[in-house]
C-alpha positions in Angstrom: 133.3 88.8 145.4 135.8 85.9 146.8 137.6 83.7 144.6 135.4 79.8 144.9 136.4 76.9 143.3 133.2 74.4 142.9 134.3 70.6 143.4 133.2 68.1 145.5 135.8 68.6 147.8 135.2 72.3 148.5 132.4 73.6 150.8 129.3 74.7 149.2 128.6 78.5 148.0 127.2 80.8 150.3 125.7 84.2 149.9 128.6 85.6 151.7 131.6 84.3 148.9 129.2 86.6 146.3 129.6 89.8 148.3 131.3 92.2 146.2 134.6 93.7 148.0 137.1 96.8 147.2 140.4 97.5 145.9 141.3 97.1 149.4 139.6 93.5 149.7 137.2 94.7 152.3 133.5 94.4 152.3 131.1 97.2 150.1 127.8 95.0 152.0 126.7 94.9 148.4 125.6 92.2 146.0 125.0 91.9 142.1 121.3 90.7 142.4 120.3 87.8 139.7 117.2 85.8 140.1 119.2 82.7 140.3 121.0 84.0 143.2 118.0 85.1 145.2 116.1 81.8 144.9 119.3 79.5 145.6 121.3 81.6 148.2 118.9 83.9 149.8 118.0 81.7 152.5 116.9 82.2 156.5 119.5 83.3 158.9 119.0 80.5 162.2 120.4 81.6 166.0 121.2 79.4 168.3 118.2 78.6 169.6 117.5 77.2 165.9 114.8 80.0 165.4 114.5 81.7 161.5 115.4 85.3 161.4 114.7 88.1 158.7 117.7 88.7 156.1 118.4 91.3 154.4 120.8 92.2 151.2 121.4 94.9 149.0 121.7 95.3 145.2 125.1 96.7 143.6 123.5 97.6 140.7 120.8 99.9 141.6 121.4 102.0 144.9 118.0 101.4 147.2 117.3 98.2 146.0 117.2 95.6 148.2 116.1 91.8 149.1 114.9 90.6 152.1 113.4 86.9 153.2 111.3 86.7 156.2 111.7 84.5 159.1 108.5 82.6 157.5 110.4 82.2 154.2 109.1 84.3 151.5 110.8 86.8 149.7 110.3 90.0 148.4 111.9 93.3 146.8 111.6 96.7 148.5 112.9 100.4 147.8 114.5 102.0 150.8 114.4 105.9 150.1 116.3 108.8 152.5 113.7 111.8 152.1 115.8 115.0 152.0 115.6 116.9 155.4 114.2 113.3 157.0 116.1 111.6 159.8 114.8 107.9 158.8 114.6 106.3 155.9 111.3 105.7 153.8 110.9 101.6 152.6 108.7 101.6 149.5 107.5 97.3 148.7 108.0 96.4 145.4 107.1 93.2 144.7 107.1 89.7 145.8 109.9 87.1 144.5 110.0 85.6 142.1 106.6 86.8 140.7 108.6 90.1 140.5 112.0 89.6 138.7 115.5 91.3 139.5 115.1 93.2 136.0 111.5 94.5 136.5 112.7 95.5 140.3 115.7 97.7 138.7 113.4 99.0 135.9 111.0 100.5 138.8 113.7 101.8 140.8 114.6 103.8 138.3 111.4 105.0 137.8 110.8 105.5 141.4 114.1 108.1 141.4 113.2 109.8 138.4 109.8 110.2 139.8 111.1 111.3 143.0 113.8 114.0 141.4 110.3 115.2 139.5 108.7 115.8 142.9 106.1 112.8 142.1 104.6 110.1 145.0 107.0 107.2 145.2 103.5 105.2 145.9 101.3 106.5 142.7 104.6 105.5 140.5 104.3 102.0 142.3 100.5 101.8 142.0 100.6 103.2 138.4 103.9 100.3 137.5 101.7 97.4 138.5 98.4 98.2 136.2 100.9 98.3 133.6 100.4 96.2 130.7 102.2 93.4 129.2 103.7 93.2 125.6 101.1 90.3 125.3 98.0 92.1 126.3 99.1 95.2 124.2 99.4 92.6 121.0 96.2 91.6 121.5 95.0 95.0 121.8 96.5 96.0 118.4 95.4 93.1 116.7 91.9 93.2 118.1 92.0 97.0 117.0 94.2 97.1 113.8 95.3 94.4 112.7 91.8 93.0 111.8 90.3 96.5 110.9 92.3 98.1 109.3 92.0 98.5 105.3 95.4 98.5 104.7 96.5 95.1 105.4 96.1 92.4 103.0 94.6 88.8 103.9 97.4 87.4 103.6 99.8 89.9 105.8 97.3 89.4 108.5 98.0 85.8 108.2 101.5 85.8 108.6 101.5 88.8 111.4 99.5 86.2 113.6 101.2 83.8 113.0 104.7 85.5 113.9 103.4 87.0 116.9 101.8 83.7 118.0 105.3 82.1 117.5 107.5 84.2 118.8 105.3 86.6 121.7 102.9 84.2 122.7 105.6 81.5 122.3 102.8 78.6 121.5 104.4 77.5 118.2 102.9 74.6 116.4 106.1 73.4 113.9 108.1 70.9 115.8 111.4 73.0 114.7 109.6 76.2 115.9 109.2 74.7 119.2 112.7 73.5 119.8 114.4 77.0 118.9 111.1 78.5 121.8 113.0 75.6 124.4 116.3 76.5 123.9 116.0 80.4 124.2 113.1 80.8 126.2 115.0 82.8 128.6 115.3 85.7 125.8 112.1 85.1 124.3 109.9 84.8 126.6 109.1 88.9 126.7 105.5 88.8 126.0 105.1 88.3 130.0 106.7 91.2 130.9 104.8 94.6 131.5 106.0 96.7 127.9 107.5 99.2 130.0 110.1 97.5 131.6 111.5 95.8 128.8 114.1 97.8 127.3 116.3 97.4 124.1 118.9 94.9 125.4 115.7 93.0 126.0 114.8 93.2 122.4 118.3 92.7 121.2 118.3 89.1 122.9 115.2 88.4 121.7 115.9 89.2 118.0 119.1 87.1 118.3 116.7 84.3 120.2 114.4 84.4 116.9 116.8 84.7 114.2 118.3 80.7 115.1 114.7 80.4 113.2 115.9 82.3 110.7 117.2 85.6 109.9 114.5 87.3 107.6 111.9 85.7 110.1 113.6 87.6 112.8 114.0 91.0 111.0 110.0 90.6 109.8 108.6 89.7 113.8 110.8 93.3 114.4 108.8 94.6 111.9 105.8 93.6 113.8 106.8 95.4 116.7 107.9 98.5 115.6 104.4 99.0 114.3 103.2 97.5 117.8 105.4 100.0 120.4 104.7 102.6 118.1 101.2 102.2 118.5 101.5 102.0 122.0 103.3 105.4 122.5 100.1 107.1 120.5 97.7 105.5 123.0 99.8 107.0 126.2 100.8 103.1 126.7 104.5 103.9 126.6 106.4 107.1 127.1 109.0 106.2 124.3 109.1 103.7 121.6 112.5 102.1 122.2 112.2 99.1 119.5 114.3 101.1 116.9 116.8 98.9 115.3 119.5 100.1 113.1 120.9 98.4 109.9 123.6 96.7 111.9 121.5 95.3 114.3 119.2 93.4 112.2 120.3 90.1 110.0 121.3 91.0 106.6 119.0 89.4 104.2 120.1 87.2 101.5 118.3 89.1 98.1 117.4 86.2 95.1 119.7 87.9 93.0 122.5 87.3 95.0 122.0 83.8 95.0 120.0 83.6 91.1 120.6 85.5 88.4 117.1 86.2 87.1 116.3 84.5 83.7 117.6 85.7 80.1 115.8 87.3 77.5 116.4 84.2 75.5 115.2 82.4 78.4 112.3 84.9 79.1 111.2 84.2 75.2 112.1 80.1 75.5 109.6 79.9 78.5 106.9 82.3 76.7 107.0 79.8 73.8 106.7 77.3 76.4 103.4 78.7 77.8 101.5 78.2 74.5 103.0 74.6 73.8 101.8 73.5 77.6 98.1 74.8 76.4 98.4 73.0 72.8 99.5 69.8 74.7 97.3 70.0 77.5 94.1 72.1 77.3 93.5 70.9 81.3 96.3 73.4 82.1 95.4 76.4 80.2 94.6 78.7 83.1 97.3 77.7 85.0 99.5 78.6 81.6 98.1 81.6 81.3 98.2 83.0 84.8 102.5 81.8 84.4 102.2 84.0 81.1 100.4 87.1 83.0 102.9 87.0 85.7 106.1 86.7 83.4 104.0 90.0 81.1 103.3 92.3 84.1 105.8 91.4 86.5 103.2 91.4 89.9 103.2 88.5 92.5 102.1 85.8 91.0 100.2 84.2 93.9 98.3 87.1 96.0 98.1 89.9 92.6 97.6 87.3 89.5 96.3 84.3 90.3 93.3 86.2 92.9 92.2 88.3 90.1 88.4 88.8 89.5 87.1 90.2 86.2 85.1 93.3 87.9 89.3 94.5 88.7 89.9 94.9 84.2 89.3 98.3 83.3 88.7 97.3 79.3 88.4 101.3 78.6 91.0 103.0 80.6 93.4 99.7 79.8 94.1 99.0 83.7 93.6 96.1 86.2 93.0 97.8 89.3 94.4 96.4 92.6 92.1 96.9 95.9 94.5 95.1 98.1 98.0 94.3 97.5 101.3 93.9 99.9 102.1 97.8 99.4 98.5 98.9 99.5 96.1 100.0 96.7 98.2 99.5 93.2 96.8 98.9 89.5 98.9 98.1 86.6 98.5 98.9 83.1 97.5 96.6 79.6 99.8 96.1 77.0 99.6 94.3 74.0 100.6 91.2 75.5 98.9 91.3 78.6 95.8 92.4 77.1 95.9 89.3 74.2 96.0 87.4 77.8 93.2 88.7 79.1 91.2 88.2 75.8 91.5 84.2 75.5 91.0 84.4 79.0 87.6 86.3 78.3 86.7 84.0 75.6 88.2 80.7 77.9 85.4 82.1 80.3 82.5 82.6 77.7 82.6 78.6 76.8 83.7 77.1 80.0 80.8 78.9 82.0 78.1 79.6 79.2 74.7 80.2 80.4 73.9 79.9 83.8 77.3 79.0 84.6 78.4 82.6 84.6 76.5 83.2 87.8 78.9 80.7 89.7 81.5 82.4 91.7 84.4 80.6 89.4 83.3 82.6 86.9 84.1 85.6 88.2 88.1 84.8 88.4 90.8 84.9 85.9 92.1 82.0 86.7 89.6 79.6 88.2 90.3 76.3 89.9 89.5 73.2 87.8 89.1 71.0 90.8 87.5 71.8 93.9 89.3 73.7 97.0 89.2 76.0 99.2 89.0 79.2 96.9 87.4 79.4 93.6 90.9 80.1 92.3 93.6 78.4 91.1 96.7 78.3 94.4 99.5 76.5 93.3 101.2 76.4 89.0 103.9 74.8 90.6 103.7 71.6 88.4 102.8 73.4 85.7 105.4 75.5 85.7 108.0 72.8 85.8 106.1 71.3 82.7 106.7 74.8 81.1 110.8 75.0 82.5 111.1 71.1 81.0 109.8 71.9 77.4 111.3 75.2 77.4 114.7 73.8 78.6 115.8 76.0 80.9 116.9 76.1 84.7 113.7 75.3 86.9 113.7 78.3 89.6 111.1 79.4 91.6 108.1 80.9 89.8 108.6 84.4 91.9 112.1 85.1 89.8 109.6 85.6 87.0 109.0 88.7 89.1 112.7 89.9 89.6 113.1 89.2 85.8 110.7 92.0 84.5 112.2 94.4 87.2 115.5 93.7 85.1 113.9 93.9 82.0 111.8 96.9 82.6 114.5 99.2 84.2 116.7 98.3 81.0 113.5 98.9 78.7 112.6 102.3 80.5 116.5 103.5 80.6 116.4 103.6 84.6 113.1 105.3 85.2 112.5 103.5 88.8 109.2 105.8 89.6 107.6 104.2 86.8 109.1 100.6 87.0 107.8 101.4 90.5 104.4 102.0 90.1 103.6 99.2 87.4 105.3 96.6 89.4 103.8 97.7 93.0 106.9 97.7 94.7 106.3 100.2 97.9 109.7 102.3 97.6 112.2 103.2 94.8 115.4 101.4 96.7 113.7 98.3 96.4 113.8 98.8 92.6 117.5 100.4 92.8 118.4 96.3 93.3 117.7 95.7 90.1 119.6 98.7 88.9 122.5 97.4 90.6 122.2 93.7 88.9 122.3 95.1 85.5 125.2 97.3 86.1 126.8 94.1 87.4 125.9 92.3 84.5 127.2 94.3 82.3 130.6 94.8 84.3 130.5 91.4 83.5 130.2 91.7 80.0 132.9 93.9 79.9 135.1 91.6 81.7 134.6 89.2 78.9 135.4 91.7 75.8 138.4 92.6 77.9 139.6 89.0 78.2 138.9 88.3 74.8 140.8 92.1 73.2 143.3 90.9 76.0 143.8 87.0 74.3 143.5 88.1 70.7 147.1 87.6 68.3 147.8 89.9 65.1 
């Protein structure tokens, strides 16, 4: 390509100054297609009789490929193929421009060869490329088909799939925020409009990298979304080969809680217990907010979609178990100890007084924790006040009620001497490395610990 200078006092581009040339500066006929050169430079040759001729260009990227714009103005893409043992050459039309982009062209080429190397008809390949589907119409297959019926995910997972996909496929974001990240990089994002088989992993790269400006771990979980998506498309004969594999490296590293806050003390732990019971003394109004804190802190589940959702008809009494239809790793159940289980029991008899009589055929009835006011569910949604009411008295560090959570993974590996199946299956975490990270906090604490002995062996005199 020549060397221009843009200014106002050089000529203006031509097609001709992006021509690429040879070590030997003369002319290959060849130029690096982009959509913004075909729809600002391709333009209509004029004679001298001021008549509009065809033009013609070819692509350096992808041998065959070529642009033309007819003498009436519109532009297209075509294949032009040399069958072997044939004196002429075969033209094969692609698509129109723009509705057909410089990408999707190059991605049928190379279909077109390797279906002509496999002895296939240049035209059925065409035919076939065009009822393609797009990512879009694929993710509304799979949540049409799986998403919504399938046992296996929770409520609220199917909540937040749709609304990642809506976001950041569909691109029709509501959050103001949301919108201005879907402005600036719509260029990357924007692959829900193209057919799933021509987008390819540097596709998927950009777009990761377009999302993650929202933030990294909502980036890494919309990747999640479609590896389940492209997967699902390869067992349906959609696509040939799931190419949305991302390694370790290529996704954002994710900031874990305990690298930013150290879960809470056992003298904290017992400080906030204590806590729990004075809230209740001091204001009955809160007592099943109290005790749902107290359930979480004892059995270490999520708080808001495993503890504070619980019906009665999940307590096993006999076999000592609260059984878990539906969690975030799938079907789960936890056992009673004699903590949790004195929870349950002033819950039972909370229950018995609040909803005597006819009352215990009301739908609050049958929760845990019912709501005291009314909402949208008959259970309670957010302790956040009243677990601020329970850090205050307590007097400790105010964190978010989901450390509570980290905290008895710390406390149970240390209790259990490392057994992570176990501390696994109680706290329904789906995999034993997700436990292994609160293996490695304790071994850090205590490296810690043994920092301070050394520094105090290390400062003391005869």
């Amino acid at each position: 390509m020549k060397d221009s200078k843009i200014g106002h006092n050089n000529p203006p581009l031509t097609l001709e100054d992006f021509i690429i040339t040879d070590k030997d500066d003369k002319t290959t006929g060849r130029v690096k297609f982009t959509n913004t050169l075909l729809k600002k430079y391709l333009i209509r040759k004029v004679n001298a009789k001021s008549e509009y001729s065809e033009r013609i260009i070819n692509d350096s990227e992808k041998i065959g490929l070529k642009a033309k714009i007819s003498p009436g103005g519109s532009k297209s893409l075509f294949f032009q193929h040399l069958p072997k043992g044939k004196k002429f050459p075969v033209k094969y039309m692609l698509g129109k421009f723009p509705e057909m982009g410089v990408d999707a062209a190059r991605s049928l080429v190379e279909s077109l060869k390797t279906g002509i190397a496999l002895g296939q008809d240049p035209k059925s390949v065409i035919a076939a490329r065009m009822k393609a589907k797009t990512l879009q119409q694929v993710v509304d297959s799979w949540r049409e088909n799986v998403l919504h019926k399938s046992a296996r995910f929770a409520t609220s997972t199917i909540k937040d799939t749709e609304q990642r996909l809506k976001n950041w496929v569909a691109l029709s974001a509501v959050h103001p925020k949301t919108n201005g990240v879907i402005f600036k990089f719509k260029k990357d994002l924007d692959i829900g409009s193209m057919k799933m088989i021509e987008i390819n992993k540097d596709h998927l790269i950009a777009w990761h990298a377009a999302v993650s400006a929202a933030g990294p771990s909502q980036a890494n979980r919309t990747v999640d979304d479609l590896k389940v998506i492209f997967k699902w498309a390869v067992e349906r004969d959609i696509l040939k080969e799931n190419i949305c594999k991302f390694t370790r490296r290529e996704l954002n590293e994710e900031s874990n809680r305990l690298n930013d806050t150290d879960p809470y003390t056992k003298v904290e732990w017992r400080l906030l217990r204590k806590a729990v019971l004075k809230v209740i003394k001091k204001n009955p109004r809160l007592f099943t907010a109290s005790m749902g804190i107290l359930l979480s802190m004892i059995c270490g589940r999520r708080y808001k979609s495993e503890v504070l959702s619980l019906k009665w008809t999940q307590v096993d009494w006999d076999a000592n178990k609260v059984r878990l239809p539906k969690t975030k790793t799938g079907k789960s159940e936890f056992s009673l100890n004699r903590l949790s289980r004195w929870v349950l029991t002033r819950l039972w008899k909370y229950r018995n007084a609040k909803y005597k009589g006819q009352k215990l055929k009301s739908t609050k009835a049958g929760y845990l924790f019912p709501s005291i006011r009314k909402a949208k569910k008959p259970y309670i949604q957010n302790v956040r006040k009243t677990w601020e009411k329970i850090c205050n008295i307590a007097g400790v560090r105010c964190e978010v009620v989901y450390l509570l959570r980290h905290t008895w993974g710390c406390f149970a590996l240390e209790a259990t001497n490392g057994n992570f199946a176990a501390v696994k299956d109680e706290g329904g975490w789906k995999t034993v490395e997700m436990v292994m990270v609160y293996s490695k906090y304790n071994k850090m604490k205590l490296a810690k610990q043994s920092q301070v002995i050394g520094n105090f062996l290390a400062a003391a005199t005869a």
